[in-house]
N, C-alpha and C positions, 0 to 999 in steps of 0.2 A: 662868454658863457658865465650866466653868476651863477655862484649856489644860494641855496635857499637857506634861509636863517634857522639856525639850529633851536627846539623848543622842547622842552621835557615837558611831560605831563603828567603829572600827577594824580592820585583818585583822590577827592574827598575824605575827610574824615569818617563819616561813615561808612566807608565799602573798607577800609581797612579796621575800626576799631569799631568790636560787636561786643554789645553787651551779654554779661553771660544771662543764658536762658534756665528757662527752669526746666525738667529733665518730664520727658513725659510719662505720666502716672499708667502704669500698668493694670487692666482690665483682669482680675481672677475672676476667672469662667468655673462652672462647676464640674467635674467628671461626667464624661458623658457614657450613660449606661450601654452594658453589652448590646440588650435587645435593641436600643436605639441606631444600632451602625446598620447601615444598606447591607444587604449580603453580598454584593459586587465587592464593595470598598473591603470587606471583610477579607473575602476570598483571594484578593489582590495582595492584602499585609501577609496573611497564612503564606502565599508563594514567595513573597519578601524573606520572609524569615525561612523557610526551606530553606532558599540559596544562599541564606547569612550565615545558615549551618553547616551547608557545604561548602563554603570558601567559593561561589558563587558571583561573579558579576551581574544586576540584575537593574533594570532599568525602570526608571518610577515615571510616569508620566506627567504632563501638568494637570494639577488640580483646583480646583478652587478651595477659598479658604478654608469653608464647612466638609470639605471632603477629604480637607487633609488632616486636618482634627482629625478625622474617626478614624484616618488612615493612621495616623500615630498612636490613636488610642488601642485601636485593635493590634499593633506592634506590642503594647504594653499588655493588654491580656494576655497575649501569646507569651509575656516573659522573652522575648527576641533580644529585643533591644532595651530593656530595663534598665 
């Protein structure tokens, strides 16, 4: 029985040394007005913040991006979570 010849491998230069990158540039969005939030999305943050006041466990669902906006915005109107 032989054994097989022993081989290290190595990675390349590149997968070990990355050059540094540049940091990605942050998009500031404008506030988005009260009238502009859905009244669902609204009425969803108002039951957030009830249960945040009562020591409440409360379950947020998934959103999409634009709806988690106005979901955080309308937290912020409320003064909830400011």
């Amino acid at each position: 029985m032989e054994l097989a010849e022993v081989t290290i491998i190595a990675p390349t230069a590149g997968y070990v040394k990355s050059d540094v990158t540049a940091p990605h540039v942050r998009v500031m969005h404008g506030s988005i007005a009260a009238q502009d939030i859905a009244p669902e999305i609204r009425a969803r943050g108002r039951h957030v913040a009830r249960c945040s006041q009562k020591r409440r466990s409360v379950r947020v669902p998934a959103m999409r991006g634009s709806e988690w906006g106005q979901f955080l915005r309308t937290l912020e109107l409320t003064r909830a979570l400011a």
